[in-house]
Backbone as CSV, one residue per row, in Angstrom:
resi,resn,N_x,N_y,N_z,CA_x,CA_y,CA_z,C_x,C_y,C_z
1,UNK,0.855,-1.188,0.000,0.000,0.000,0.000,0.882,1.226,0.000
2,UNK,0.017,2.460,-0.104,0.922,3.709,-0.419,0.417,4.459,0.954
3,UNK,1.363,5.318,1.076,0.987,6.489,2.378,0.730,7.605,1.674
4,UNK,0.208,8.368,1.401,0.171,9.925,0.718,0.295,10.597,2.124
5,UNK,1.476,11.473,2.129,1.436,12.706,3.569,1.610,13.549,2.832
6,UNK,1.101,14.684,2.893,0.761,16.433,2.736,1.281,17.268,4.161
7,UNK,1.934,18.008,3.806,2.317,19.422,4.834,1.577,20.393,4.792
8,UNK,1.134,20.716,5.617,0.316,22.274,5.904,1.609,23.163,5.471
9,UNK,0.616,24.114,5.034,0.913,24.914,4.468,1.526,26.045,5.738
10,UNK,3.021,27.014,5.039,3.652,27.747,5.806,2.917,29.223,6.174
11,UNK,3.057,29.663,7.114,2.627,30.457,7.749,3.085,31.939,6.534
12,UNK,2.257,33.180,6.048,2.928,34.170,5.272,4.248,35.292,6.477
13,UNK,4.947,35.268,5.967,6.201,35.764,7.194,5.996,37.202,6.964
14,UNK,5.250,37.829,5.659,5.238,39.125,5.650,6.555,40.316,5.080
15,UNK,6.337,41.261,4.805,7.612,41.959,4.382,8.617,42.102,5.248
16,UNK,9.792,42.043,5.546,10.901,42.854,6.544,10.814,44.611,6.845
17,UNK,10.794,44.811,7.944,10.364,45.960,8.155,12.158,46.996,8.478
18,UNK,11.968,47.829,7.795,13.618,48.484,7.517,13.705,49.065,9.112
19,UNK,15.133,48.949,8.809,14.808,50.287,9.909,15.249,51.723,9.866
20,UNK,15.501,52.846,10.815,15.261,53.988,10.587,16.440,54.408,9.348
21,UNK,15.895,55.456,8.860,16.996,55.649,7.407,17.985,56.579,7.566
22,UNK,19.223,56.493,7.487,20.595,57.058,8.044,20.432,58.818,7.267
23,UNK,20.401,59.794,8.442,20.664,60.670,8.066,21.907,61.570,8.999
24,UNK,22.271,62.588,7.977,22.608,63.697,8.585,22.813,64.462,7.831
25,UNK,22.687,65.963,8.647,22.471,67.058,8.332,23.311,68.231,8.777
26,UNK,23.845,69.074,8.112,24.695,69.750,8.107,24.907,70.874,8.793
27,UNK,25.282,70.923,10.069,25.135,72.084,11.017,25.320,73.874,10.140
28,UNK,24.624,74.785,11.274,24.672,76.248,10.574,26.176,76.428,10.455
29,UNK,26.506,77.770,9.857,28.033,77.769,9.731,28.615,78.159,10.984
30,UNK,30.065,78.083,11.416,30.532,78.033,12.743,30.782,79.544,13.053
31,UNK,30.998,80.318,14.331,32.099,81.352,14.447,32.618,80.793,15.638
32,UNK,34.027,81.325,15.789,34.876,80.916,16.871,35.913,82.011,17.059
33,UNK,36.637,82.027,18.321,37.379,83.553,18.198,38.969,82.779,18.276
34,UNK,39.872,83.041,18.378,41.414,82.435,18.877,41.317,83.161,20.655
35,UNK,41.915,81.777,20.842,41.978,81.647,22.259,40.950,81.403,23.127
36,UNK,39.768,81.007,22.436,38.754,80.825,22.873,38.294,79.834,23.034
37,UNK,37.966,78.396,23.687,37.183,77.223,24.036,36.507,76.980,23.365
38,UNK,36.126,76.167,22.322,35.218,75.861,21.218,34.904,74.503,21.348
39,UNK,33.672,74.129,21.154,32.576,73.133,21.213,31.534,73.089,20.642
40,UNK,31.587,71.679,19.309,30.418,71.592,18.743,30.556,70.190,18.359
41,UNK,29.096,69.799,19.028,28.980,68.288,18.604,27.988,67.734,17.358
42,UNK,28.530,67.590,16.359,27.319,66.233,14.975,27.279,65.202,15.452
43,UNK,25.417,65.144,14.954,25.151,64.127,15.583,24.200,63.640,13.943
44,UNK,24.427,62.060,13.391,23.515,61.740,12.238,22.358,61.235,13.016
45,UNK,21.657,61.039,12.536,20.045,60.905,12.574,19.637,58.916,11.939
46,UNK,19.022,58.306,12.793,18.370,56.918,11.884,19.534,56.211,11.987
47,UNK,19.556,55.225,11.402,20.425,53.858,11.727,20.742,53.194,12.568
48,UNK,21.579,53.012,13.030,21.948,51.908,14.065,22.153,52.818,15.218
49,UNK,22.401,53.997,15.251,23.343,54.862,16.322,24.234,54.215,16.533
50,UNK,24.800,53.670,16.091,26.703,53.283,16.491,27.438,53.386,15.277
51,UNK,27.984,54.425,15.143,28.038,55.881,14.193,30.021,55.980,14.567
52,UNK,30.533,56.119,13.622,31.910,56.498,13.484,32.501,57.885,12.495
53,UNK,32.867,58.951,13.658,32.688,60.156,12.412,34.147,60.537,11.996
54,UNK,35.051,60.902,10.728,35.725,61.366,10.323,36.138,62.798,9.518
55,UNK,36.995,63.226,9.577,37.159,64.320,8.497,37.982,63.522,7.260
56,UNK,36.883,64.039,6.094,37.120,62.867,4.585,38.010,64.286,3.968
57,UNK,37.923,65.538,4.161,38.188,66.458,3.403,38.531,67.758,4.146
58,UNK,39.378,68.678,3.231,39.491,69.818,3.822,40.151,69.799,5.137
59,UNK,39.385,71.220,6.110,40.283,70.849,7.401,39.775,71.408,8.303
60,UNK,39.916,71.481,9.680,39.255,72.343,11.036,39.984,73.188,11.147
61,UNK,39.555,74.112,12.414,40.606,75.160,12.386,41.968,74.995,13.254
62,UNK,42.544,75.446,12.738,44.079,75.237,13.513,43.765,74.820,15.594
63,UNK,44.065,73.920,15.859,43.562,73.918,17.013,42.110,73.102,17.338
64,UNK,41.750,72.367,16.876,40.372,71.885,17.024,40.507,70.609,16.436
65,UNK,39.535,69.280,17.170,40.210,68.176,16.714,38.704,67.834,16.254
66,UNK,38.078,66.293,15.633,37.210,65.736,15.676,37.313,64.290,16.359
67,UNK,36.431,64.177,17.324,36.493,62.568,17.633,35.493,61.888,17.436
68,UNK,35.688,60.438,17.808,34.664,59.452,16.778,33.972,59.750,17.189
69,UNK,33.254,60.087,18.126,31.933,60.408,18.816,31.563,61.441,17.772
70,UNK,31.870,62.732,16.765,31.471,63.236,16.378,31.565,64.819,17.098
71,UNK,32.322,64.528,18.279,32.657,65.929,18.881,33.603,66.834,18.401
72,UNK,33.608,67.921,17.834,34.606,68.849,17.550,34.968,69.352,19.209
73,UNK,36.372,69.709,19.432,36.790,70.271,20.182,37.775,70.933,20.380
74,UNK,38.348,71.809,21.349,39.702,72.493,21.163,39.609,74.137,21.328
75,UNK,40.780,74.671,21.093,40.689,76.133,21.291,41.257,76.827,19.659
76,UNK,40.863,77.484,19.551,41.735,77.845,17.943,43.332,78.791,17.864
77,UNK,43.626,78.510,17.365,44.733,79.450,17.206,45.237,80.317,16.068
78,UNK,44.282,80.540,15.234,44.542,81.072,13.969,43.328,81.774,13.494
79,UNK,43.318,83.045,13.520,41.955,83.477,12.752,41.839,83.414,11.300
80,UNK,41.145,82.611,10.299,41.038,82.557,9.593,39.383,81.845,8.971
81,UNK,39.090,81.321,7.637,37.762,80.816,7.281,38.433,79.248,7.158
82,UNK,37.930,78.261,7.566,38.049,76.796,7.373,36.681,76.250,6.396
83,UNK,36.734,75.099,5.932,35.827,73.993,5.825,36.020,72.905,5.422
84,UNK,35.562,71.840,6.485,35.878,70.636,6.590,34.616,69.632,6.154
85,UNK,34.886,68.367,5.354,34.257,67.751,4.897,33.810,66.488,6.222
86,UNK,33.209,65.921,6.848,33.235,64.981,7.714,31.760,63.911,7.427
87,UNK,32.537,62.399,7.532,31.981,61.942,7.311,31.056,60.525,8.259
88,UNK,30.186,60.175,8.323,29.510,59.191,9.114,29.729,57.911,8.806
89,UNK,29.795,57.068,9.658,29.762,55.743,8.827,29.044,55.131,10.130
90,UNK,27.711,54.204,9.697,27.324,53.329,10.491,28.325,51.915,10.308
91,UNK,28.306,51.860,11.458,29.204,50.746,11.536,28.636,49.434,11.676
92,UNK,27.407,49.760,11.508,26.189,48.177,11.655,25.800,47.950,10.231
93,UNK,25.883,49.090,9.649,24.826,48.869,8.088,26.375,49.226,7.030
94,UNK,26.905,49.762,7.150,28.305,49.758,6.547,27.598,51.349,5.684
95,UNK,26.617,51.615,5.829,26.338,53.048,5.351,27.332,54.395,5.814
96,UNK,27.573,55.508,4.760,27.848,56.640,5.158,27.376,57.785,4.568
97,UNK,27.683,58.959,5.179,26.892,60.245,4.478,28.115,61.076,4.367
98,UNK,28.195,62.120,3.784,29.375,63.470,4.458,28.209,64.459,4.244
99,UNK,29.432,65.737,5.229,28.484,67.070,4.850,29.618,67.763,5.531
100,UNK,29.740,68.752,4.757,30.504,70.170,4.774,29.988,70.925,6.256
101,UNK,31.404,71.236,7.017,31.282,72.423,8.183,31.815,73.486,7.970
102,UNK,31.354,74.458,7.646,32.228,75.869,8.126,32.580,76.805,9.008
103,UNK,33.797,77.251,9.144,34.417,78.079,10.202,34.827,78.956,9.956
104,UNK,34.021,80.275,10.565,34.834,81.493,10.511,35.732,81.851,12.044
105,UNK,36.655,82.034,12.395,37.889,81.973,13.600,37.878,83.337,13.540
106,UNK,37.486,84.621,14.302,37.604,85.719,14.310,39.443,86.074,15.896
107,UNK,39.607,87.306,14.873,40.566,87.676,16.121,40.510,87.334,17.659
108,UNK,41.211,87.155,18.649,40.493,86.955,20.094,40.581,88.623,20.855
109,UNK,39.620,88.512,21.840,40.240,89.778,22.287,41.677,89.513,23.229
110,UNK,42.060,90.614,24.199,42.901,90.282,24.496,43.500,91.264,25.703
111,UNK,43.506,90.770,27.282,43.224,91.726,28.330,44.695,92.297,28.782
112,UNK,44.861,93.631,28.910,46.179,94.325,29.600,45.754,95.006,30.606
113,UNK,46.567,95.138,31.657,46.045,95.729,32.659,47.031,96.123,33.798
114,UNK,47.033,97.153,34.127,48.201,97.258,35.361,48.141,97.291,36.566
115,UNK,48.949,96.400,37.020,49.118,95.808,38.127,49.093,96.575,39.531
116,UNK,50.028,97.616,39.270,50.787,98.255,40.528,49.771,99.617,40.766
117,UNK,49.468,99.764,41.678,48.881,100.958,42.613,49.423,102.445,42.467
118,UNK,48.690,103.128,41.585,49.503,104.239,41.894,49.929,105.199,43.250
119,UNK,50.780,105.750,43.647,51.009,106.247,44.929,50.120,107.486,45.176
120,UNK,49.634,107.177,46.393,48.605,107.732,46.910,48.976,109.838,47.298
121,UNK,50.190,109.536,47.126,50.863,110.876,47.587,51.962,111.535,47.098
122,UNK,51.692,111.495,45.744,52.987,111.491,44.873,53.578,112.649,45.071
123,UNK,55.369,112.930,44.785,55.413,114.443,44.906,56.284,114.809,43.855
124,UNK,57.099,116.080,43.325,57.384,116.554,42.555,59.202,115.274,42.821
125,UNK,59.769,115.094,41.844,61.028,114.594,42.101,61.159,113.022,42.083
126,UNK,59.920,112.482,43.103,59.605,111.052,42.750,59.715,110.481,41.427
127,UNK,59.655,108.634,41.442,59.530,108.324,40.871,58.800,106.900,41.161
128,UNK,58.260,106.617,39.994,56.942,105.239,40.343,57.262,104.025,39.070
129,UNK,57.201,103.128,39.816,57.905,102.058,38.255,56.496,101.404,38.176
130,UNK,55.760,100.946,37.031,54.857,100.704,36.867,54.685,99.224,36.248
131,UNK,53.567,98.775,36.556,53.741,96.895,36.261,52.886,96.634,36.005
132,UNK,53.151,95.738,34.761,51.598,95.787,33.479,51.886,94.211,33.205
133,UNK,50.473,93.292,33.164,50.020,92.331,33.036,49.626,92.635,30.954
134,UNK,50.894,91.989,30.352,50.520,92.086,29.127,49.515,91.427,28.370
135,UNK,49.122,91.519,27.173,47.842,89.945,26.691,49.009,89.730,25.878
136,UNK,48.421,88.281,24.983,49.026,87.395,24.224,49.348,87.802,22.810
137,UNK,49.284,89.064,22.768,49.619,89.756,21.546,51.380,89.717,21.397
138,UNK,51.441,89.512,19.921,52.984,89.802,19.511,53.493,90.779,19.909
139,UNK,53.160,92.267,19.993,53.197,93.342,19.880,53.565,93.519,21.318
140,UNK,54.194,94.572,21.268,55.191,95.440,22.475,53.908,95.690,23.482
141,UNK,54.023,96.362,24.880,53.257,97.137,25.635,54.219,98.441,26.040
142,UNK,52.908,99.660,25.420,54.157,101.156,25.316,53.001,101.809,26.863
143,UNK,54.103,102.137,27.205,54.149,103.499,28.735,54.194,104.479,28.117
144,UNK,52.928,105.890,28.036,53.343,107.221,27.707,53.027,107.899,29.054
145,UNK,53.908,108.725,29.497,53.153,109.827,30.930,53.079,111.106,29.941
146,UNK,52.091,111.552,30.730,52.239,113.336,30.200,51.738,114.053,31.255
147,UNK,51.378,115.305,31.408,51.253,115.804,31.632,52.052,116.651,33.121
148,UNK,52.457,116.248,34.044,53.343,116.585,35.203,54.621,115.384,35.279
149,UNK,54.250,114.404,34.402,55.373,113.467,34.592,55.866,113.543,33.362
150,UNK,56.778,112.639,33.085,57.209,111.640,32.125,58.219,110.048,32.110
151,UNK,58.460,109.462,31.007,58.583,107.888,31.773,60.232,107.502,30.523
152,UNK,60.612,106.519,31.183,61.834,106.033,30.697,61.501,104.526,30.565
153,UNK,60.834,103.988,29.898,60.340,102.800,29.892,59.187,101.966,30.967
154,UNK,58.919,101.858,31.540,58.321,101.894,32.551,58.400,102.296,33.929
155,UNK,59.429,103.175,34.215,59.704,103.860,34.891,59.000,105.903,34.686
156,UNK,58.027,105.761,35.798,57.309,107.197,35.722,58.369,108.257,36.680
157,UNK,58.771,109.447,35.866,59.226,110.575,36.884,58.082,111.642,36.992
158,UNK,57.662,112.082,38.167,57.125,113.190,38.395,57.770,114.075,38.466
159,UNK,57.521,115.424,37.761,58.667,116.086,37.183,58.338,118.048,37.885
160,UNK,56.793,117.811,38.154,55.814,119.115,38.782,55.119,118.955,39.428
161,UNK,54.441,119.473,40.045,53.095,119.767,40.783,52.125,119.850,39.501
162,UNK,50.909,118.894,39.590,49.838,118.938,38.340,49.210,117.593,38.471
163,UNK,48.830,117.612,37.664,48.179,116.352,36.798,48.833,115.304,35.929
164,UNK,49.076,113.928,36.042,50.284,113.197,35.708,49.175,112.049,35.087
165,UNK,49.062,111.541,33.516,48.334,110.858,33.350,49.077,109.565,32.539
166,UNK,49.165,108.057,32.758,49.589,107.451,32.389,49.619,106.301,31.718
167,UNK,49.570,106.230,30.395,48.385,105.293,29.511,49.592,104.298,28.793
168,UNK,48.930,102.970,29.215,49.836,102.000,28.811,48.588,101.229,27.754
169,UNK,49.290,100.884,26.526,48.386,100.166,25.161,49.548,99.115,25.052
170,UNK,48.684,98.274,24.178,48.808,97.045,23.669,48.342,96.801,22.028
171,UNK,49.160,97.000,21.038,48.359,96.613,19.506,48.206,95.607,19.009
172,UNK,47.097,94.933,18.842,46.813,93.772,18.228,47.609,92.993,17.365
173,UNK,47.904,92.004,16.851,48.300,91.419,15.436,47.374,90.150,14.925
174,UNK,47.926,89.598,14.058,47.102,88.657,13.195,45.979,87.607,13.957
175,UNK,46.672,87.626,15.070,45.411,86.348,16.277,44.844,87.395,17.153
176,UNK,45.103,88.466,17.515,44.620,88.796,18.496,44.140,90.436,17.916
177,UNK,42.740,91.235,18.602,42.547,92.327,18.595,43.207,93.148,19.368
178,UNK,43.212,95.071,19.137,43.973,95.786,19.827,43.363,95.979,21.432
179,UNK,44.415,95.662,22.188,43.746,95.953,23.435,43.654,97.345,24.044
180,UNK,42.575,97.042,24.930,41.500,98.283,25.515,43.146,98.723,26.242
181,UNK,43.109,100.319,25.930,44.190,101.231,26.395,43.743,101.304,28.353
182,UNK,44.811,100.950,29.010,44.853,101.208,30.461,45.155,102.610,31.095
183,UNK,44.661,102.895,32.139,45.036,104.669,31.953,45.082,104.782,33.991
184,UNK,45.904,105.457,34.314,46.177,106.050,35.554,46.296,107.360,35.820
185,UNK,45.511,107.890,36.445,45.925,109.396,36.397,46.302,109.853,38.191
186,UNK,47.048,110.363,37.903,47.649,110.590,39.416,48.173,112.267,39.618
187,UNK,47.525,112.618,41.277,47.683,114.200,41.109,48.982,114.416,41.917
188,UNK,49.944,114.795,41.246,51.473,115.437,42.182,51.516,116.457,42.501
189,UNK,52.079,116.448,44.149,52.112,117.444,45.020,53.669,118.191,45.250
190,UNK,53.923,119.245,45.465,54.915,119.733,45.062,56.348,119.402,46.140
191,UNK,57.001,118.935,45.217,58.056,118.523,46.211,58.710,119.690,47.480
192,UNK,59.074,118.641,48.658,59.626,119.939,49.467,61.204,120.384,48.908
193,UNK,61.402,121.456,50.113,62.705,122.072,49.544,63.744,121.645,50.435
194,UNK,64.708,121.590,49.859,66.281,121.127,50.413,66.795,121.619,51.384
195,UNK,67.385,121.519,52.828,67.495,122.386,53.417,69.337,122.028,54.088
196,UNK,70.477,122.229,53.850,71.344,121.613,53.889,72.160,122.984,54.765
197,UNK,73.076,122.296,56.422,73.773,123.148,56.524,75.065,122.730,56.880
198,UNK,76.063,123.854,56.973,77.623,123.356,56.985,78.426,124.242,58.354
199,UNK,79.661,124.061,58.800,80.207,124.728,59.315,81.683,124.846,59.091
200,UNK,82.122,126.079,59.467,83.475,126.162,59.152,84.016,127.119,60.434
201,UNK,85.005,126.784,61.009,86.087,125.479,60.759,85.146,123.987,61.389
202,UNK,85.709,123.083,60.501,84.822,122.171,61.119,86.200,120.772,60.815
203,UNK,86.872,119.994,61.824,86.376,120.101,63.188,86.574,121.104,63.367
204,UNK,86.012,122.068,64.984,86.574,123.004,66.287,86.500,122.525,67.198
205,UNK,87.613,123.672,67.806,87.582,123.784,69.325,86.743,124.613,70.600
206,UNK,86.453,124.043,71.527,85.917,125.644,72.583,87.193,126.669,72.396
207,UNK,85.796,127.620,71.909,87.001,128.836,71.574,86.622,129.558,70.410
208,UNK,86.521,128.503,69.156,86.940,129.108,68.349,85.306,129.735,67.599
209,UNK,85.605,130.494,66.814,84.363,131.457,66.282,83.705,130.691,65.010
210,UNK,82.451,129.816,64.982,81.958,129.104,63.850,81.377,129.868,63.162
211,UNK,81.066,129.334,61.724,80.268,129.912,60.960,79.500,129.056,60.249
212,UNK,78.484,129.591,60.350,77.080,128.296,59.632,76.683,129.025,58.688
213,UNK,76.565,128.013,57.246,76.055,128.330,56.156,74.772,127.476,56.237
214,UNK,74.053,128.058,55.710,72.569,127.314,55.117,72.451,127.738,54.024
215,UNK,72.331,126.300,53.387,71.595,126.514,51.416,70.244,125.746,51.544
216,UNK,69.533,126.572,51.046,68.014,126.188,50.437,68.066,125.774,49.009
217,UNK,67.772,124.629,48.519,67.433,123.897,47.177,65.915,124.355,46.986
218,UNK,65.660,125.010,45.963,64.263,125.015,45.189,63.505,123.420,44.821
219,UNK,62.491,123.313,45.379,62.408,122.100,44.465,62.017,121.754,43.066
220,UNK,61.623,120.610,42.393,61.511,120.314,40.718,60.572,121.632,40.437
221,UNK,59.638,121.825,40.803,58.430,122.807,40.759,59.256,123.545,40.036
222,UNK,59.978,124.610,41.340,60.503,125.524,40.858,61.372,125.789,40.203
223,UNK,62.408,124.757,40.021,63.417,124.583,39.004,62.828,124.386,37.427
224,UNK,62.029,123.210,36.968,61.304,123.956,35.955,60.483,125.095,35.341
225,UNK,59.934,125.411,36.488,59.666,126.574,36.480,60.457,127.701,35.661
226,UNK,61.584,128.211,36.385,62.421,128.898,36.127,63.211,128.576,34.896
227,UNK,63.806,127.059,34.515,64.114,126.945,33.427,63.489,127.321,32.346
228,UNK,62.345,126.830,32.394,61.185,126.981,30.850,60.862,128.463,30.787
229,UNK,61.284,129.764,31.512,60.947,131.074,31.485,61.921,131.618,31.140
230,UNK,63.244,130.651,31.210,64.473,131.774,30.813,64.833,132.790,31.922
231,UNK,64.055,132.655,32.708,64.471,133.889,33.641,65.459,133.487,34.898
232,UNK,66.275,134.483,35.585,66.760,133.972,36.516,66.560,133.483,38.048
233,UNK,67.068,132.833,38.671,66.591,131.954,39.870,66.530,132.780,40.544
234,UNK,64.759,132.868,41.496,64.603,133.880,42.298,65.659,133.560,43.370
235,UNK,65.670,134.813,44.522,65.982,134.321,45.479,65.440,133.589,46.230
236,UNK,65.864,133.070,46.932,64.888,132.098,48.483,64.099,133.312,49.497
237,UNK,63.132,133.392,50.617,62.460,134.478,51.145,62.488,133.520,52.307
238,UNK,62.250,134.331,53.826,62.112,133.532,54.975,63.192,133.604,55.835
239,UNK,62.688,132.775,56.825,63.791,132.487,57.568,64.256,131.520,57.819
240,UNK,65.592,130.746,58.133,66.316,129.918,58.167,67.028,130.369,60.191
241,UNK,66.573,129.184,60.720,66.446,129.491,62.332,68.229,128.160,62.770
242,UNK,68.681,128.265,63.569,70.037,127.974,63.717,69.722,127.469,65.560
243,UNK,69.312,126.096,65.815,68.945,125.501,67.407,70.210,124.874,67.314
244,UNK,70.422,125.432,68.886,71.762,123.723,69.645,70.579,123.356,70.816
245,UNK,70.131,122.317,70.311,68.783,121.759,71.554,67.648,122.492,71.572
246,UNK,67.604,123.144,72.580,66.437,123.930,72.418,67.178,125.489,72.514
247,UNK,68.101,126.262,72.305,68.704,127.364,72.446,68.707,127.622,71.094
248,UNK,68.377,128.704,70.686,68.522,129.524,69.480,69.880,129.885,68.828
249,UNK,70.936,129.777,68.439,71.699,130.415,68.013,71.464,131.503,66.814
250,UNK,71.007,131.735,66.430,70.513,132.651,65.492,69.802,132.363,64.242
């Protein structure tokens, strides 16, 4: 005899259902300054999310890296325009995309500032050395005084009785902007006067007959003064008093 067996029939399994569809999309364009902390993360869209990102082209800005995660990071060091090509790759579906970033890197600013205190009581003759916290600029940091002073590199002389104003700058170059000018203004009071005395014969003996000179020094005041007029050095006015202890000698 014969057996006839038949199989039921298979179940319909239906279409395969995809899954999400790999995108990405191309961030707005960048700005960034030099010297400045920069952070920006791409992120693609759909697929597997286990995503490997590269730069296929072009370049970042001087200073700024990409990692697989898709993080840009870093500080810049170059002001200039970049654009970098970077690309995705799912690493489950073997899919990739690219898309263009751009960077504009503007100058950084850049802080100067001085340090040292001006003296609270300045006087004619003094002098004040001054101490300045430069920025990261190529460029020199210049000391000008004017007006009752003037300066020998960072060294201020008060030169009168007046108004003494003292402005230290900083000029920008290719990475960095010009920095904000620092300014001190300080009011000088007029120096005192010299008061120097001598004797002759000096040594003596009990006995012998002394003689005391006193010279009065004008101070800066008045010594410029008199220079810049051409005219001649007044005399001194007053009195000049001559103590042994508390006894008067004349």
């Amino acid at each position: 005899c014969s057996l006839a067996m038949s199989s039921a029939p298979s179940a319909d399994s239906g279409p395969a259902t995809p899954g999400p569809v790999l995108g990405f999309a191309a961030p707005a364009a960048q700005t960034a300054e030099v010297g400045t902390a920069f952070s920006l993360t791409l992120q693609a869209t759909g697929g597997s999310q286990d995503f490997n990102y590269t730069v296929m082209g072009g370049a970042l800005p001087d200073g700024l890296t990409l990692a697989a995660d898709g993080t840009i990071t870093g500080t810049p060091t170059k002001a200039a325009s970049f654009s970098a090509t970077v690309q995705v790759e799912d690493r489950k579906t073997g899919k990739k995309l690219s898309v263009t970033v751009t960077f504009t890197v503007n100058r950084g600013q850049q802080a100067l500032a001085i340090l040292s205190t001006a003296p609270a009581s300045a006087r004619g003759g003094s002098t004040y050395t001054v101490s300045v916290q430069a920025g990261p600029s190529s460029e020199q940091v210049i000391l000008v005084a004017s007006g009752a002073c003037s300066s020998s590199g960072f060294v201020v002389t008060f030169n009168v009785a007046g108004d003494c104003k003292i402005t230290v700058s900083q000029k920008g170059d290719a990475k960095y902007l010009d920095a904000t000018d620092q300014v001190q203004n300080i009011k000088v009071g007029q120096g005192a006067s010299g008061v120097s005395v001598s004797s002759t014969p000096n040594p003596s003996k009990p006995g012998d007959e002394v003689t005391f000179t006193v010279n009065v020094a004008f101070d800066l005041t008045k010594q410029r003064a008199v220079a810049g007029s051409m005219k001649a050095a007044p005399t001194p006015t007053g009195t000049a008093t001559l103590m042994d202890g508390s006894d008067a000698l004349g």
